[in-house]
DOBATOR-530520 format. One line per field, with one value per atom (N, C-alpha, C, O, CB): x, z, y; residue in three letters; residue number from 1. Coordinates in Angstrom, 1 decimal. Glycine has a CB too. Layout:
px <- [X;...]
pz <- [Z;...]
py <- [Y;...]
type <- [ALA;...]
seq <- [NUM;...]
END
This chain:
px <- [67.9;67.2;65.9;64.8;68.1;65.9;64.5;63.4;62.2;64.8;64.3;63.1;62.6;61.6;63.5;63.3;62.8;62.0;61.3;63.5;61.7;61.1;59.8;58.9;61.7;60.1;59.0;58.0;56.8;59.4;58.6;57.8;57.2;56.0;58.4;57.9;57.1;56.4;55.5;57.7;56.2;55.1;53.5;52.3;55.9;54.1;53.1;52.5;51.4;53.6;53.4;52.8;51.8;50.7;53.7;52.3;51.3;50.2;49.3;52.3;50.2;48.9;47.9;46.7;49.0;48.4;47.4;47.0;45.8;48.1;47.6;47.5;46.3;45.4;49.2;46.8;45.8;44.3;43.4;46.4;44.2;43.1;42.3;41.0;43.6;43.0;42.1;42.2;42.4;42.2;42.3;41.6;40.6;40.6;42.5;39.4;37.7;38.3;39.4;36.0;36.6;36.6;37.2;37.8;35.1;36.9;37.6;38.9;39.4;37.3;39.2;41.1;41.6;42.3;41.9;41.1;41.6;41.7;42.5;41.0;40.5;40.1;41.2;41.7;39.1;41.5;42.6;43.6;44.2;43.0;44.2;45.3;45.5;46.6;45.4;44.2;44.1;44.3;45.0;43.1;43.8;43.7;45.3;45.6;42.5;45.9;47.5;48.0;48.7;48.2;48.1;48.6;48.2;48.7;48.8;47.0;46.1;46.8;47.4;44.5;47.0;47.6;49.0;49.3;47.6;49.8;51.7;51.5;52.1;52.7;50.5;50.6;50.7;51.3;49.8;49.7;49.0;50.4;51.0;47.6;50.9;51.9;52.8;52.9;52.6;53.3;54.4;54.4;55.4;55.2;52.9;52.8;53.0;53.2;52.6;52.8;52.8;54.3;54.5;51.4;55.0;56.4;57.1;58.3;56.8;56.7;57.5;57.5;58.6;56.9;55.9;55.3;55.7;56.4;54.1;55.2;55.3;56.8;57.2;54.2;57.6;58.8;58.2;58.6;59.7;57.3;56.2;57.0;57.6;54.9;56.9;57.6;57.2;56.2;57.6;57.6;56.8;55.4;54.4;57.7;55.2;54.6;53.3;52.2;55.3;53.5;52.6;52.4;51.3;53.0;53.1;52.0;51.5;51.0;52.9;51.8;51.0;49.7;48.7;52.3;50.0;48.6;47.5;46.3;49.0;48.0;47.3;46.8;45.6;48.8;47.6;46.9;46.3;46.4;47.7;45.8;44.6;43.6;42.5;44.8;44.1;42.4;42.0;41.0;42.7;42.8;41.9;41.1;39.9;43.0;41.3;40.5;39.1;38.0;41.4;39.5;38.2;37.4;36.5;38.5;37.6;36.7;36.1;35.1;37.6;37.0;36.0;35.0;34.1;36.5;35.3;34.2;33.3;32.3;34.5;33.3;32.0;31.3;30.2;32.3;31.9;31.6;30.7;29.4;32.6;31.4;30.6;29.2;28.1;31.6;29.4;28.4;27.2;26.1;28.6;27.5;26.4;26.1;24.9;27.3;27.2;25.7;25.3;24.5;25.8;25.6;25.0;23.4;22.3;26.4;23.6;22.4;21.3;20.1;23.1;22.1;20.9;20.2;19.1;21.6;21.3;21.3;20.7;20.2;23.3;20.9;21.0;19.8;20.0;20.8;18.6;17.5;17.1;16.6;17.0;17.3;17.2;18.1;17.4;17.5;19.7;20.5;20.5;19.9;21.9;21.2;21.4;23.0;23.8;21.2;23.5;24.7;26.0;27.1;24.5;25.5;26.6;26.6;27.6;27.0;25.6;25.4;25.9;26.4;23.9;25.7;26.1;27.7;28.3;25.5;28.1;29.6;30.3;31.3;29.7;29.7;30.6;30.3;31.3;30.1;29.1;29.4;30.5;31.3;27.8;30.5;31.2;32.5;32.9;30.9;32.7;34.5;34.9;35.9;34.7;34.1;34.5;34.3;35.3;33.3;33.3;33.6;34.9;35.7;32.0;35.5;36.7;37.6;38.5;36.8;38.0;39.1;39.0;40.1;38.8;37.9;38.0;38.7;39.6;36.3;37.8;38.3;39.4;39.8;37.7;40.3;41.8;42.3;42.8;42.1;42.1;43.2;42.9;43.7;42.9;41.6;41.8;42.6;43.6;40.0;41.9;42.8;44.5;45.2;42.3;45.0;46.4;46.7;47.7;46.8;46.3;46.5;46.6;47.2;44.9;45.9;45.6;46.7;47.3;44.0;47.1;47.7;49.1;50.0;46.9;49.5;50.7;51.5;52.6;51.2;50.0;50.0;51.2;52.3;50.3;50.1;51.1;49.9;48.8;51.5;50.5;49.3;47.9;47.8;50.1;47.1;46.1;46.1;45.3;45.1;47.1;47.7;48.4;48.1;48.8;49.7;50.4;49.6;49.9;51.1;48.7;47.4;46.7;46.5;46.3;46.1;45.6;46.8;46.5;45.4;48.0;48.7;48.4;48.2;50.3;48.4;48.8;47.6;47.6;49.3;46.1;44.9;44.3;43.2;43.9;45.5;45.0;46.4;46.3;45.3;47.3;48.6;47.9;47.4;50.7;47.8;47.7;46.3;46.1;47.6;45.3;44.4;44.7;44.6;42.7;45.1;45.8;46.6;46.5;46.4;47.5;48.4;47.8;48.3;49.2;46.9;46.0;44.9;44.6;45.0;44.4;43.7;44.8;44.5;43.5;46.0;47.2;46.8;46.3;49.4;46.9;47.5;45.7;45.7;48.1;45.1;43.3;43.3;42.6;41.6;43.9;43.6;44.8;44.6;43.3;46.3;47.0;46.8;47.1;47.8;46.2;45.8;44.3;44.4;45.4;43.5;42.2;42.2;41.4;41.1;43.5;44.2;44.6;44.4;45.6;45.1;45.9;45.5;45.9;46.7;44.2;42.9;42.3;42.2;41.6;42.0;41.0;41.7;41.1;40.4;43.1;43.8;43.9;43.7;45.6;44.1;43.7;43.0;43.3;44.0;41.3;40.1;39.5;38.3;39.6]
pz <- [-24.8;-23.5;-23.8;-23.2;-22.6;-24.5;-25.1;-25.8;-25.8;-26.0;-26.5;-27.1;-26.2;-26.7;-28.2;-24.6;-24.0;-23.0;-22.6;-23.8;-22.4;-22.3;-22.9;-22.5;-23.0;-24.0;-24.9;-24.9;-24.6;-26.0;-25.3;-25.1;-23.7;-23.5;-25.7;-22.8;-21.2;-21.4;-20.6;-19.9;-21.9;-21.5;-22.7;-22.6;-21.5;-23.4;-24.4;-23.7;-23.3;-25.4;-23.3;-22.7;-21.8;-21.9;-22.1;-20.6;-19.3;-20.3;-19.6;-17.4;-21.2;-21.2;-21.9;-22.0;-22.0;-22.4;-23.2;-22.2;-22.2;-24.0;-21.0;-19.8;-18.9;-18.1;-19.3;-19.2;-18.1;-19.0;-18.4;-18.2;-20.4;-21.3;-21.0;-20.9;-22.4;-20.8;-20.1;-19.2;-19.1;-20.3;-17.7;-16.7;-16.6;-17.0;-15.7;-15.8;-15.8;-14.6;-14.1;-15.8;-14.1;-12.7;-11.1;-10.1;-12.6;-11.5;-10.8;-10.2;-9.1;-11.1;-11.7;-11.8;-11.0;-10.0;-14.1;-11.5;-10.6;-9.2;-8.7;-10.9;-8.6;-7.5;-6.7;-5.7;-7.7;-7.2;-6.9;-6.5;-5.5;-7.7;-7.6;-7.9;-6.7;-6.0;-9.3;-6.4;-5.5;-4.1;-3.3;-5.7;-4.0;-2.6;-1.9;-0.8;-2.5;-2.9;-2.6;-2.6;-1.6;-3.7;-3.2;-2.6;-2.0;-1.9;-3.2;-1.2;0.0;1.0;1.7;0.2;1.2;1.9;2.4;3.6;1.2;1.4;1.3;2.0;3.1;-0.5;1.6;2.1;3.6;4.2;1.6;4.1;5.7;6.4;7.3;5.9;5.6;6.0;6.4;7.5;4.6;5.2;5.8;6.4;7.0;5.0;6.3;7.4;8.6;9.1;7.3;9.1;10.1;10.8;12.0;10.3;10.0;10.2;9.9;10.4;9.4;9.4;9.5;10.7;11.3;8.7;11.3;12.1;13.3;14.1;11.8;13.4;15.0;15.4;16.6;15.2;13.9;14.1;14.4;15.5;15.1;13.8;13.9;13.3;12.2;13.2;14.2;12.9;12.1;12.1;13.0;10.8;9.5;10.1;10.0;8.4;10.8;10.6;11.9;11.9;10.6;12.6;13.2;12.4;12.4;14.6;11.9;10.7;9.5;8.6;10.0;9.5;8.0;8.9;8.4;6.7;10.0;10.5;10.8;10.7;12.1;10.9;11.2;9.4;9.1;11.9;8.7;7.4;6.8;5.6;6.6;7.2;7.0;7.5;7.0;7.3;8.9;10.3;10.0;9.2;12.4;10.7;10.4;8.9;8.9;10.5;8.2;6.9;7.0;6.7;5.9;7.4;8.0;8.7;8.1;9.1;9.8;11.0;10.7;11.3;12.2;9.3;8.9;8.0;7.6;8.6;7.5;6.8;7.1;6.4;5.9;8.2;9.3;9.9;10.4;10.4;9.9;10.4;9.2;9.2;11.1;8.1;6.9;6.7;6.4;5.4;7.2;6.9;7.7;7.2;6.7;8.8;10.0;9.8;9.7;12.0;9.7;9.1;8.2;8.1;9.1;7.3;5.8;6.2;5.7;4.6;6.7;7.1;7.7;7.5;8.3;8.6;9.6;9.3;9.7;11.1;8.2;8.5;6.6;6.3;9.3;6.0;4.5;3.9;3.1;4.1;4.3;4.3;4.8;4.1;4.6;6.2;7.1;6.6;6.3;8.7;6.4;6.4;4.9;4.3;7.3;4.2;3.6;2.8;3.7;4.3;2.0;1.4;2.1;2.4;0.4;2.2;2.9;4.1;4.6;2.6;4.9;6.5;6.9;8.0;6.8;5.6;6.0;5.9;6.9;5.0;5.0;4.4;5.7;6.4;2.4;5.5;7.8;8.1;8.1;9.2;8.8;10.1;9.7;10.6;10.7;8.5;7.8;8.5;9.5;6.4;8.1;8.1;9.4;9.8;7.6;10.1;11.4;12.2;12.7;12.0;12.2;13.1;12.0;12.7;13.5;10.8;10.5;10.7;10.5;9.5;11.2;11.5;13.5;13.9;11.2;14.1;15.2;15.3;15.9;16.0;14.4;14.7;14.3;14.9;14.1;13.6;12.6;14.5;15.3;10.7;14.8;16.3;16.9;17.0;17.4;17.5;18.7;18.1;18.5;19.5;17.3;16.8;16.7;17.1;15.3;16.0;16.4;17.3;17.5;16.2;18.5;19.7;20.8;21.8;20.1;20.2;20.9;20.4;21.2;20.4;19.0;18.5;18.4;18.2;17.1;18.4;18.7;20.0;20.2;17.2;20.9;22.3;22.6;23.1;23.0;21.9;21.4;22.0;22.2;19.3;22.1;22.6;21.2;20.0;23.6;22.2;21.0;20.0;19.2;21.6;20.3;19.7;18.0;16.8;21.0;18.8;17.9;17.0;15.8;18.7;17.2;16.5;15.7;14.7;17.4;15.9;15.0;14.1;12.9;16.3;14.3;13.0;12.0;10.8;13.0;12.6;11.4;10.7;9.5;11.7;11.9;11.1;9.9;9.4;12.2;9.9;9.3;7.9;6.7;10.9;8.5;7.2;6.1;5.0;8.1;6.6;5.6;4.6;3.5;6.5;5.4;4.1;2.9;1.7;4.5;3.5;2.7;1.3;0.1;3.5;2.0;1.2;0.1;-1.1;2.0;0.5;-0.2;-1.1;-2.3;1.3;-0.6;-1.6;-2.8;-3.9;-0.8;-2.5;-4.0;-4.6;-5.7;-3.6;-3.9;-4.5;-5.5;-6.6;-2.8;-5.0;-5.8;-6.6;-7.6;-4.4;-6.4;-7.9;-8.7;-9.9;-7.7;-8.4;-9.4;-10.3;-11.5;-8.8;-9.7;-10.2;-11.4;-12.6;-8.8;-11.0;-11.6;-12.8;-13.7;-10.3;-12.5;-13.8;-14.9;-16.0;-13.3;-14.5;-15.2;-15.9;-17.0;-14.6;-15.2;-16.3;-17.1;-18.2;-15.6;-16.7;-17.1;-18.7;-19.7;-15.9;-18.4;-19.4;-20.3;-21.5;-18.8;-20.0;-20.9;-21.7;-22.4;-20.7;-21.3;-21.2;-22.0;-22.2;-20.0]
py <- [-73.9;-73.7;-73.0;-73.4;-72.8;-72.0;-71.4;-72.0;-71.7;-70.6;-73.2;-74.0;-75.0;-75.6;-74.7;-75.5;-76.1;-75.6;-76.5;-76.6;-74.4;-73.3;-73.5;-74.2;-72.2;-72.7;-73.0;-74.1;-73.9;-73.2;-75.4;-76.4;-76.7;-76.9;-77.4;-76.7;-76.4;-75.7;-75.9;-75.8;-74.8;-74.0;-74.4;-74.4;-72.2;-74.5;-75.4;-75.9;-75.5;-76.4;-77.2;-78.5;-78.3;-78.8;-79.4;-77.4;-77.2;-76.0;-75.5;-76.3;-75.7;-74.9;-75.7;-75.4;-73.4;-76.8;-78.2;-78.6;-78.6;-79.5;-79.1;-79.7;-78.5;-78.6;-79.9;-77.8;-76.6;-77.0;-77.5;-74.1;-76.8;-77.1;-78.1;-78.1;-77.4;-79.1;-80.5;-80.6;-81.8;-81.7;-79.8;-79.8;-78.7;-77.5;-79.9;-79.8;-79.1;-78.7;-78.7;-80.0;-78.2;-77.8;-78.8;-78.4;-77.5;-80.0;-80.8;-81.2;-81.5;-81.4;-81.1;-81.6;-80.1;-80.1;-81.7;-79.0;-77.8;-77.5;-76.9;-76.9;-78.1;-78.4;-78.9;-78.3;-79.3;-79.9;-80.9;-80.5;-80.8;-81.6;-79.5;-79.1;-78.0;-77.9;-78.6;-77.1;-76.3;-76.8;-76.2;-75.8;-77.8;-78.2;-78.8;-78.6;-79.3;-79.4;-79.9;-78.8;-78.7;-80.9;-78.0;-76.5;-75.7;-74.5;-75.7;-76.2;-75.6;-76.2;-75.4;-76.0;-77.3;-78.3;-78.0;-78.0;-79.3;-77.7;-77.3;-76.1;-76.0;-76.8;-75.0;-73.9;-73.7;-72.9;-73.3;-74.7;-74.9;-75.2;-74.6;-76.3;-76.6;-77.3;-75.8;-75.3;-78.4;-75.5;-74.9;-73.6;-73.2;-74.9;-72.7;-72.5;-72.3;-71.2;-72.7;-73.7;-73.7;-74.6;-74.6;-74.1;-75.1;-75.2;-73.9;-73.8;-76.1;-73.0;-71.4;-70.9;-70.6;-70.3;-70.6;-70.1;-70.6;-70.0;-70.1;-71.8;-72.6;-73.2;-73.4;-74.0;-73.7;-74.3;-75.5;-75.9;-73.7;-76.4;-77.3;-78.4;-78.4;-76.9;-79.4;-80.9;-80.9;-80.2;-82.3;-81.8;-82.1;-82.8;-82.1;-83.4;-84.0;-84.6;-83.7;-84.3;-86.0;-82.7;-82.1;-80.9;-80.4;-81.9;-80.6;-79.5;-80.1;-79.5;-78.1;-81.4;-82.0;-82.7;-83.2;-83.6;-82.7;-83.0;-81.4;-81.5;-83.8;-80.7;-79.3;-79.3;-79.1;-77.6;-79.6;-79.1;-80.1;-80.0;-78.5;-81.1;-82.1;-82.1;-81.9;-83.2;-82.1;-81.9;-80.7;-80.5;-81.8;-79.5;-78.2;-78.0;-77.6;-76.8;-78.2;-78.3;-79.0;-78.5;-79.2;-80.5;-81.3;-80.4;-79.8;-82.6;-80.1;-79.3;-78.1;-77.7;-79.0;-77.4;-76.6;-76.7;-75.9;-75.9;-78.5;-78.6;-79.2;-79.1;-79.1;-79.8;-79.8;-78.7;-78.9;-80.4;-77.1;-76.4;-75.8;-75.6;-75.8;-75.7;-75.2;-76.1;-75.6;-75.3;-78.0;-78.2;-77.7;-77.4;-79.2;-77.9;-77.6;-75.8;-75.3;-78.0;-75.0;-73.7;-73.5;-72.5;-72.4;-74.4;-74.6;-75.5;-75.3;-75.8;-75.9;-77.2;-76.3;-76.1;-78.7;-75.8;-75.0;-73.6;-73.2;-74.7;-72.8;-71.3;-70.9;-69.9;-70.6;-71.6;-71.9;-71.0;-70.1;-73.6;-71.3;-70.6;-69.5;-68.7;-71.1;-69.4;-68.0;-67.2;-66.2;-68.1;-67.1;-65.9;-65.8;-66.8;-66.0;-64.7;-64.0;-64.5;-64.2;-62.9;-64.9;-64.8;-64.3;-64.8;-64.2;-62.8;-62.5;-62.5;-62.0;-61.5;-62.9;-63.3;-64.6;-64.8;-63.3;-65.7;-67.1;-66.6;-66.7;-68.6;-66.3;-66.4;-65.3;-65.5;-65.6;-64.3;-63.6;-64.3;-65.1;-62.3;-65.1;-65.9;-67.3;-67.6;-66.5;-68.0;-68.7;-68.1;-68.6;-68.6;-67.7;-66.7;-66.6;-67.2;-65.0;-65.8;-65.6;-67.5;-67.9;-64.1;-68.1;-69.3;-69.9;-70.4;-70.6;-70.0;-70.6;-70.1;-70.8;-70.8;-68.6;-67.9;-68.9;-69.4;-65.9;-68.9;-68.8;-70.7;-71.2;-68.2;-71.3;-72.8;-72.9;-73.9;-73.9;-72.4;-72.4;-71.9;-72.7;-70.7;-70.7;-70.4;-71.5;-72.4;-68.8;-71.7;-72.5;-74.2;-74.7;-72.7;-74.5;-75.8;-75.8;-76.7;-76.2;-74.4;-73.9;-73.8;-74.5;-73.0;-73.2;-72.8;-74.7;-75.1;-71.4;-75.2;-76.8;-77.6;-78.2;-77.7;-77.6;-78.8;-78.0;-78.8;-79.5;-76.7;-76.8;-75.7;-75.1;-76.6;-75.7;-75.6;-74.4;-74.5;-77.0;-73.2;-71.5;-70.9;-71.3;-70.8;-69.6;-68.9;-68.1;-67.7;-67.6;-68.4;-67.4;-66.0;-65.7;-67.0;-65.5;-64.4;-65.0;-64.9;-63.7;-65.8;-66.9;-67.6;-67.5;-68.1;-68.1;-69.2;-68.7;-69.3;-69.8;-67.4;-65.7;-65.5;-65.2;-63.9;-65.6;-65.1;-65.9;-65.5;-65.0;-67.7;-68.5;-68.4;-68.5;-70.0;-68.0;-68.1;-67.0;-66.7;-68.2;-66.5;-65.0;-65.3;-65.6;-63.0;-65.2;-65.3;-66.6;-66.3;-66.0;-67.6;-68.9;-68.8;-69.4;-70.4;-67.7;-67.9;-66.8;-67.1;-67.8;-65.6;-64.9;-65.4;-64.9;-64.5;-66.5;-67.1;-67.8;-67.8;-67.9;-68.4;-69.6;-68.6;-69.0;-70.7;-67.5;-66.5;-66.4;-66.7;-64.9;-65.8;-65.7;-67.1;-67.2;-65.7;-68.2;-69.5;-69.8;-70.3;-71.1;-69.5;-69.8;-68.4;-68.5;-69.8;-67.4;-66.3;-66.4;-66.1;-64.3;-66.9;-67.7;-68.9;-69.0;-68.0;-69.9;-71.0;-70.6;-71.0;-72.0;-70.0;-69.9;-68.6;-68.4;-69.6;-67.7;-66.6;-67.3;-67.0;-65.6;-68.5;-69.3;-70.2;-70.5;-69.8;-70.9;-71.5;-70.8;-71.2;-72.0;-69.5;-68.9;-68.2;-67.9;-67.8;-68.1;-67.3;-68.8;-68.6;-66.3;-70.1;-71.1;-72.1;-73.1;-71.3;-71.6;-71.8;-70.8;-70.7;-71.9]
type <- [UNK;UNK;UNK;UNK;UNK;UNK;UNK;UNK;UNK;UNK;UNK;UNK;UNK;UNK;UNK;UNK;UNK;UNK;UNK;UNK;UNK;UNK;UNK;UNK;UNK;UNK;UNK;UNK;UNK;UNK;UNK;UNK;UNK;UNK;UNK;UNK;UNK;UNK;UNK;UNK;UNK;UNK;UNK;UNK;UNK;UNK;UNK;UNK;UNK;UNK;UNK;UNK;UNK;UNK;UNK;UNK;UNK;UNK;UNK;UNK;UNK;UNK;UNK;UNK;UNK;UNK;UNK;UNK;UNK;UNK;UNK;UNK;UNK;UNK;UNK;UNK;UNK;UNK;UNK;UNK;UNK;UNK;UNK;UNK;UNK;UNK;UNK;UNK;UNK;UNK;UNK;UNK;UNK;UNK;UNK;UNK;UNK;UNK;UNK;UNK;UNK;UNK;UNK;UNK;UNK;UNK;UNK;UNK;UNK;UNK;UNK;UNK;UNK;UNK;UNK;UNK;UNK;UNK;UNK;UNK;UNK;UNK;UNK;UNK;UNK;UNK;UNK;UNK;UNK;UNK;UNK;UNK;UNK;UNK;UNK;UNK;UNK;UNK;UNK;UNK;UNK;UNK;UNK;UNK;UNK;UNK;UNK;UNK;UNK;UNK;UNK;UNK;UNK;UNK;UNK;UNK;UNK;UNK;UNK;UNK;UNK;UNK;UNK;UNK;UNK;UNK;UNK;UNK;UNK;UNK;UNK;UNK;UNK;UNK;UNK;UNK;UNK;UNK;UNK;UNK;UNK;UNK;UNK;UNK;UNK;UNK;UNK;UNK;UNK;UNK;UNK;UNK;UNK;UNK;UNK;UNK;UNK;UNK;UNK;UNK;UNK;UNK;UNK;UNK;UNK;UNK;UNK;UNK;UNK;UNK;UNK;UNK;UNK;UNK;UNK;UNK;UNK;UNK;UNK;UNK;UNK;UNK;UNK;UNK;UNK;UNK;UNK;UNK;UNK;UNK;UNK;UNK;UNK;UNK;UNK;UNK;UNK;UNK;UNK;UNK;UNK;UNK;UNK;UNK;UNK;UNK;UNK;UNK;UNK;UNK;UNK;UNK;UNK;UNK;UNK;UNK;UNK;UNK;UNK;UNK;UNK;UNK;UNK;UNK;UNK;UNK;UNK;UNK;UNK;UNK;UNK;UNK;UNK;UNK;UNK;UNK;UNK;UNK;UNK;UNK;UNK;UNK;UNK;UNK;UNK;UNK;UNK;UNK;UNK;UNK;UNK;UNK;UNK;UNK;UNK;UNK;UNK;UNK;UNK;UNK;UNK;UNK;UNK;UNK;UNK;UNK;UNK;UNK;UNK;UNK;UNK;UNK;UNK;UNK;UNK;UNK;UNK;UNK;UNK;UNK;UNK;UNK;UNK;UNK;UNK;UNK;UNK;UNK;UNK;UNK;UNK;UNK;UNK;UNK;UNK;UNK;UNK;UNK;UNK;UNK;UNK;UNK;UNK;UNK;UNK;UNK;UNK;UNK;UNK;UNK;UNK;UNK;UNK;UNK;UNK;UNK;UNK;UNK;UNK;UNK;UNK;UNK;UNK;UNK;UNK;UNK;UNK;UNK;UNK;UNK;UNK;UNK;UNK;UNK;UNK;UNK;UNK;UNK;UNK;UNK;UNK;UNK;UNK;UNK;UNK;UNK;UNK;UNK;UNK;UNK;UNK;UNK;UNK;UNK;UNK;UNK;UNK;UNK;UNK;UNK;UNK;UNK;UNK;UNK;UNK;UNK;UNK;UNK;UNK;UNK;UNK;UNK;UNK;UNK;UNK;UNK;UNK;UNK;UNK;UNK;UNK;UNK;UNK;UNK;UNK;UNK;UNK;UNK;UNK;UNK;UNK;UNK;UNK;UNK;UNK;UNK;UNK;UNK;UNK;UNK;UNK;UNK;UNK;UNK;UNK;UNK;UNK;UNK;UNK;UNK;UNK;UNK;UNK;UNK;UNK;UNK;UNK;UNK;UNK;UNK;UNK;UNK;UNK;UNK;UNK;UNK;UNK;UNK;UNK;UNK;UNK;UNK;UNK;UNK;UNK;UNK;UNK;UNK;UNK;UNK;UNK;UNK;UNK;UNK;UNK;UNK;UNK;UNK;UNK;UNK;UNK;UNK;UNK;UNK;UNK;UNK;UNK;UNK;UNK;UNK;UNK;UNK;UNK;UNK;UNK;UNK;UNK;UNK;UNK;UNK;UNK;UNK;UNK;UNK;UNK;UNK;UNK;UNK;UNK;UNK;UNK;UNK;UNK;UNK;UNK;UNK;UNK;UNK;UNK;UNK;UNK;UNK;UNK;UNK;UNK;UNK;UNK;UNK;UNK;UNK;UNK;UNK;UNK;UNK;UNK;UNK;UNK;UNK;UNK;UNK;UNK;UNK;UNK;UNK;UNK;UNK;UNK;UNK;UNK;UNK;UNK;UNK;UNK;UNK;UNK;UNK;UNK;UNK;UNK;UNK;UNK;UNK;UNK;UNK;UNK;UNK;UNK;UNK;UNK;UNK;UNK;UNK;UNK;UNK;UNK;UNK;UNK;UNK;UNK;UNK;UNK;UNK;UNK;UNK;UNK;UNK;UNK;UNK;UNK;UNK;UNK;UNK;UNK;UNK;UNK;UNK;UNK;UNK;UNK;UNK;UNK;UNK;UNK;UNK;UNK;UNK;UNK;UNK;UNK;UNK;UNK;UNK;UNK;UNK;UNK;UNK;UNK;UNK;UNK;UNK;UNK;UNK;UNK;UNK;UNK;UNK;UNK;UNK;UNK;UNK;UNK;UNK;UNK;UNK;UNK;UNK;UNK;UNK;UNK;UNK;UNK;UNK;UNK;UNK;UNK;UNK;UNK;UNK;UNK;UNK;UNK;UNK;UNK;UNK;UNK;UNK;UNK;UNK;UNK;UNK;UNK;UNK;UNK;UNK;UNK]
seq <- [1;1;1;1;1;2;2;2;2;2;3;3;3;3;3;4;4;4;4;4;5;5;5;5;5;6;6;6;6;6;7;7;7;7;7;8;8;8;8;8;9;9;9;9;9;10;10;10;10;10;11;11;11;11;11;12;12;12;12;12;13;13;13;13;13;14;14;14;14;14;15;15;15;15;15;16;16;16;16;16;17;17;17;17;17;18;18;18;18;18;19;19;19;19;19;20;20;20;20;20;21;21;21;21;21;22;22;22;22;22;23;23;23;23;23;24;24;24;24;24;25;25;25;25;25;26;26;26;26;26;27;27;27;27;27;28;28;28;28;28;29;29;29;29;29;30;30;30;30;30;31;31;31;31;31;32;32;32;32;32;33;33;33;33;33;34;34;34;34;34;35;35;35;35;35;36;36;36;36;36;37;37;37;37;37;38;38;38;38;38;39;39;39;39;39;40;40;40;40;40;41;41;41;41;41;42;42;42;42;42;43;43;43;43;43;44;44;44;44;44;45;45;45;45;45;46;46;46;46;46;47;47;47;47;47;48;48;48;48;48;49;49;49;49;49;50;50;50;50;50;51;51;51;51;51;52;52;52;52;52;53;53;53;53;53;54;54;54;54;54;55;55;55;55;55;56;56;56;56;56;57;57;57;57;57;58;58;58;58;58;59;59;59;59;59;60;60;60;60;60;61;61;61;61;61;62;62;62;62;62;63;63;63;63;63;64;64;64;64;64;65;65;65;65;65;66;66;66;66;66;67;67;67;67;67;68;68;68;68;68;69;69;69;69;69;70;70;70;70;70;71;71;71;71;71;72;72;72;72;72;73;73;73;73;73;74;74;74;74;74;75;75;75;75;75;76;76;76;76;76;77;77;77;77;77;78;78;78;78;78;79;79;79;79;79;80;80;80;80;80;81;81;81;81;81;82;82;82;82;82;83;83;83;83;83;84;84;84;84;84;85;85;85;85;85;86;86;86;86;86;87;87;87;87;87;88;88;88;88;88;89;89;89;89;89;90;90;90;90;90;91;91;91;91;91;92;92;92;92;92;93;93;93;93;93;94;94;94;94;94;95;95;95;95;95;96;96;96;96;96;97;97;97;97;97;98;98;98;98;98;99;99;99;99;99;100;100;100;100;100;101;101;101;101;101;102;102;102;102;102;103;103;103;103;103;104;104;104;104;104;105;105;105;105;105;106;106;106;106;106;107;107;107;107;107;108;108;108;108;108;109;109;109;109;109;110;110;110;110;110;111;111;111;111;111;112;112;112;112;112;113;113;113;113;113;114;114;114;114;114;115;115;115;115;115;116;116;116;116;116;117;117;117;117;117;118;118;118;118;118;119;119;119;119;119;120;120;120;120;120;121;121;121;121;121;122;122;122;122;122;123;123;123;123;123;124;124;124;124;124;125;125;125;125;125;126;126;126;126;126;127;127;127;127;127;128;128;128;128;128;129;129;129;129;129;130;130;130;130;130;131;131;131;131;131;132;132;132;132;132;133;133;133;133;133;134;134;134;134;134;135;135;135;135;135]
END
């Protein structure tokens, strides 16, 4: 059992080796995804298929949001001015889109928008400890 161990763990650190920044990416985001998912099936008691929708769309919409103050604000603000206002309109679109698509109150919609990135912060300094310790 130890030697099979062993070699698991071999294998995925060869495997961690040949993924670049991309392949990680990837890896991150499907467990960005699970996280949202379930989430919001913890949280709301959400069907599968209405919290695997919450954790597709909301993602989208914030990435229209990132694009549009990226587009407009990119120049004028400051790093840490784009990245607060960044945060704060993605905390605000995460409730109201919760609050819409699984029709809870705004209080309810603020937990999920506050618990899941949290969650997803562990899941991106796990993932990237784990490159970095194999890189």
């Amino acid at each position: 059992m130890t030697e099979l161990i062993l070699s698991a763990k071999k294998e995925l650190n060869s495997r961690i080796k040949e993924v670049g920044s991309l392949g990680l990416a990837i890896v991150y985001t499907i467990g960005h995804i699970i996280i949202a998912w379930a989430c919001a099936t913890l949280i709301f008691n959400a069907s599968f298929s209405l919290a695997a929708a919450d954790a597709i769309i909301e993602p989208i919409i914030n990435g229209f949001w990132f694009y549009l103050l990226h587009r407009i604000a990119k120049n004028s603000l400051g790093t840490l001015s784009l990245t607060s206002i960044y945060t704060l309109g993605h905390f605000c679109i995460a409730t109201l889109w919760a609050s819409f698509i699984f029709n809870v109150s705004f209080s309810d919609a603020a937990v999920d928008a506050i618990i899941e990135p949290i969650l997803n912060g562990f899941w991106f300094y796990f993932l990237h400890s784990l490159w970095k310790k194999n890189n």
